[in-house]
C-alpha positions in Angstrom: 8.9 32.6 11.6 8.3 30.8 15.0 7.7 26.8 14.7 4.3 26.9 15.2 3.7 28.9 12.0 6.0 26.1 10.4 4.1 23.2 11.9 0.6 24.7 11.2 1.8 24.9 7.9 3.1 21.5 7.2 -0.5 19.9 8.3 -2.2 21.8 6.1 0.4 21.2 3.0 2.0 17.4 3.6 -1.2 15.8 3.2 -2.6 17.3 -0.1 1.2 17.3 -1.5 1.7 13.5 -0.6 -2.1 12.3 -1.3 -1.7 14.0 -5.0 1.8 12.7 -6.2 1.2 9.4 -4.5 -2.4 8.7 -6.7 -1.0 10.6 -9.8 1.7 7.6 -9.7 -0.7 5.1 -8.9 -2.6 6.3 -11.7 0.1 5.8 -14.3 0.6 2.2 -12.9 -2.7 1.5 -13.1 -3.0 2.7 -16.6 0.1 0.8 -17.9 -1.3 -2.3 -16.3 -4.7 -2.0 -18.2 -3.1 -1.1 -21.4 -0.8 -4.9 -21.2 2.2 -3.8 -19.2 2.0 -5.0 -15.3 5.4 -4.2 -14.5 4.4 -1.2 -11.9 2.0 -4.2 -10.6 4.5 -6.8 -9.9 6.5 -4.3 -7.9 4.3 -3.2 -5.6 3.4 0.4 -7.3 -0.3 0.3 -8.3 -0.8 1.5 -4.9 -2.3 4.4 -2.4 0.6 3.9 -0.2 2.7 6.6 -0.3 5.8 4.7 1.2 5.6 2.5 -2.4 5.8 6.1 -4.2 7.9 8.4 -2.2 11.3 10.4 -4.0 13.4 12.1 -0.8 14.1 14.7 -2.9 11.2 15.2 -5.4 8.6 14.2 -2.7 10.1 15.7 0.4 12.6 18.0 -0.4 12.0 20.4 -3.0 8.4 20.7 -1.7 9.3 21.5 1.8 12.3 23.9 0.5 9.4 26.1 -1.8 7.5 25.6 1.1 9.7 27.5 3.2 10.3 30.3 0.6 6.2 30.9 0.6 6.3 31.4 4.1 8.7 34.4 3.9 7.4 36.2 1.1 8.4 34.0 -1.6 5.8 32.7 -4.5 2.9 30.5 -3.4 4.6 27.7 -5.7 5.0 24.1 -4.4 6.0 21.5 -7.1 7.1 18.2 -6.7 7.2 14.5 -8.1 7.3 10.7 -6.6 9.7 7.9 -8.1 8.6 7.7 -11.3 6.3 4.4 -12.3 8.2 1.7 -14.1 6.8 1.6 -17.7 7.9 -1.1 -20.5 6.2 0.8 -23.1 7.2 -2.0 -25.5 4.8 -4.4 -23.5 1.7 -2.4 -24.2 -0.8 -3.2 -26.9 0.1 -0.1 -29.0 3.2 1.3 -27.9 3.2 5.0 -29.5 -0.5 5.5 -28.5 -1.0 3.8 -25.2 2.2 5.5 -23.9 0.4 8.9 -24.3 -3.2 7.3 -22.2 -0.6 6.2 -19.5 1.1 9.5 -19.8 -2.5 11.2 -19.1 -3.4 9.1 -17.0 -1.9 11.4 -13.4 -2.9 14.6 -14.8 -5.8 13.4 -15.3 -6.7 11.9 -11.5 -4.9 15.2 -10.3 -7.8 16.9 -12.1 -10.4 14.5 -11.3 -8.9 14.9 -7.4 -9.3 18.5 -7.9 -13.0 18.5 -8.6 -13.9 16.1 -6.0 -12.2 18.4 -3.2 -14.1 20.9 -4.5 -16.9 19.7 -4.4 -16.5 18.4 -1.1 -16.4 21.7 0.1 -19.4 22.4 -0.2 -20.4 19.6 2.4 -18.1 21.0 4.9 -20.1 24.3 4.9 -23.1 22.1 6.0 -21.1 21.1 9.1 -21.0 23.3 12.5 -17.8 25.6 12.2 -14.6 24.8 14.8 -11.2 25.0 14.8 -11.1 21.5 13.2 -13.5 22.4 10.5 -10.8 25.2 9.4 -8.1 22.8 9.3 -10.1 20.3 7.2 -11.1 23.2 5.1 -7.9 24.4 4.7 -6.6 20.8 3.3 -8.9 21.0 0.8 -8.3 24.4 -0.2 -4.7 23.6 -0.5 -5.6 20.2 -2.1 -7.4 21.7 -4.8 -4.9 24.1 -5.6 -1.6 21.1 -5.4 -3.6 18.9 -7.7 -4.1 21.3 -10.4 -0.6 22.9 -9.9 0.8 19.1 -10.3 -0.9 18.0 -13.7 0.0 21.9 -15.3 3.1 21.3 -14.1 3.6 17.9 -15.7 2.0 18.5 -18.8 4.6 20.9 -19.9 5.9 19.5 -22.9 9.5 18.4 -21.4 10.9 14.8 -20.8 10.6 13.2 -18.5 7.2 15.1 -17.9 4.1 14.1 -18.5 3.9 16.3 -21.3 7.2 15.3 -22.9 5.8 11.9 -22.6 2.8 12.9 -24.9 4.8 14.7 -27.5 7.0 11.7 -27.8 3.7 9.9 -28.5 2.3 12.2 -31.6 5.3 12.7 -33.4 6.9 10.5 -35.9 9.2 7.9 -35.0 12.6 9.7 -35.5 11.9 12.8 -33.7 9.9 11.2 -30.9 13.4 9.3 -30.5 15.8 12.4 -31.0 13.1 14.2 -28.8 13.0 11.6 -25.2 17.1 11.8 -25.3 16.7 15.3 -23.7 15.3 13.6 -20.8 18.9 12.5 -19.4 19.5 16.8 -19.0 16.1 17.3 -18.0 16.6 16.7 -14.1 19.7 19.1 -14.0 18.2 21.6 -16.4 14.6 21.8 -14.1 16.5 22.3 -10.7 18.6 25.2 -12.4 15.3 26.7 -13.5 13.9 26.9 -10.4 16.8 27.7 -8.2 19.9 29.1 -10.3 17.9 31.0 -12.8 16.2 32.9 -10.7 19.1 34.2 -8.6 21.0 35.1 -11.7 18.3 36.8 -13.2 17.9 38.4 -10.1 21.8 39.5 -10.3 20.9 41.3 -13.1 17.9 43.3 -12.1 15.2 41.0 -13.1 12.9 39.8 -10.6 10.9 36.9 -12.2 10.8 33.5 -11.7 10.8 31.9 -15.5 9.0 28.7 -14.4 6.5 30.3 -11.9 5.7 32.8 -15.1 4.6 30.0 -17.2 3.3 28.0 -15.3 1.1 29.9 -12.6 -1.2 31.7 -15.4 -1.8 28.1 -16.7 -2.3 27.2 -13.4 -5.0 30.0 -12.4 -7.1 29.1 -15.6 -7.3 25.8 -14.4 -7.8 26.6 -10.9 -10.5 29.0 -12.1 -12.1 26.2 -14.5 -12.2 23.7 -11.4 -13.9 26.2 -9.2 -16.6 27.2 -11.9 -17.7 23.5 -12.9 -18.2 22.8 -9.2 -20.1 25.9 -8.2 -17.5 28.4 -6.6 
């Protein structure tokens, strides 16, 4: 794998990664503000600048590592999240249920993201092909599919997901409390699901990622749905 392949890759992958977990952040922010919290306001993080939002390891990292595995032979499966919005769900009108609209709120613009890049390919087919054209086309294309991989990805039902975050919102008060403590193991229990699992599995004869098999078929259906309502 020579450097160009690795820098051709990167422009066409940093851009759609960072534009869609920067506005899925933004998103939440925005949401919590609206709903009577403005603590992501007052620090800076109802914003599109993805300096305000970046993780080093969630944002950068782990997507550049999967990155790197795609490119020699490994799944096309990039995940990855920014610092996560300050929320005081206790400041917002109604707690239970407005914690599951700011919870929805980044898959949702991740979707919403989705379907405008796809639709804007169509406009690019009305413009004279060139080298450049491929590139922008190729942002898109990889846009599409990081927006859609992002809000499947965080609406699996696990805190601090965005998911877990909406489960903790339906159920009764007791278990939506015994539920959100598993979010202090969820960090350490994801990164051993996507990088120790595997290998062990793999120890033992079984190749299969156990994240990648969840998630990508959701993934592909919503990919496929995307595609469909705009056309494709």
């Amino acid at each position: 794998m020579d450097l160009w392949t690795i820098g051709h890759a990167l422009s066409v992958w940093l851009l759609p990664v960072v534009t869609a977990i920067t506005l899925h952040e933004a998103a939440h922010g925005w949401a919590a503000d609206k709903l009577g919290d403005d603590t992501a306001r007052r620090l800076g993080r109802v914003s599109i600048n993805p300096l305000r939002h970046i993780d080093p390891f969630g944002t950068l990292i782990l997507p550049g590592l999967l990155l790197l595995g795609s490119l020699v032979g490994g799944p096309r499966f990039i995940i990855g999240w920014a610092k996560p919005v300050p929320v005081a769900f206790h400041r917002l009108g109604n707690p239970k249920r407005d914690m599951i609209w700011v919870a929805l709120a980044g898959p949702g613009t991740n979707i919403a993201l989705a379907l405008l890049f796809s639709l804007t390919m169509h406009l690019v087919l009305l413009t004279p092909q060139s080298t450049v054209l491929l590139w922008v086309w190729t942002n898109l294309d990889n846009a599409i599919l990081v927006n859609v991989l992002l809000a499947c990805f965080n609406m699996l039902p696990v805190p601090p997901l965005d998911g877990g975050r909406v489960v903790t919102g339906l159920l009764p008060l007791p278990a939506a409390i015994r539920f959100a403590r598993i979010e202090r193991y969820a960090l350490v229990v994801l990164i051993g699901v996507i990088f120790v699992l595997p290998l062990l599995l793999e120890q033992m004869g079984i190749e299969v990622n156990p994240l990648a098999a969840v998630l990508l078929p959701m993934v592909d259906l919503v990919h496929g749905l995307v595609l469909t309502a705009t056309g494709w």
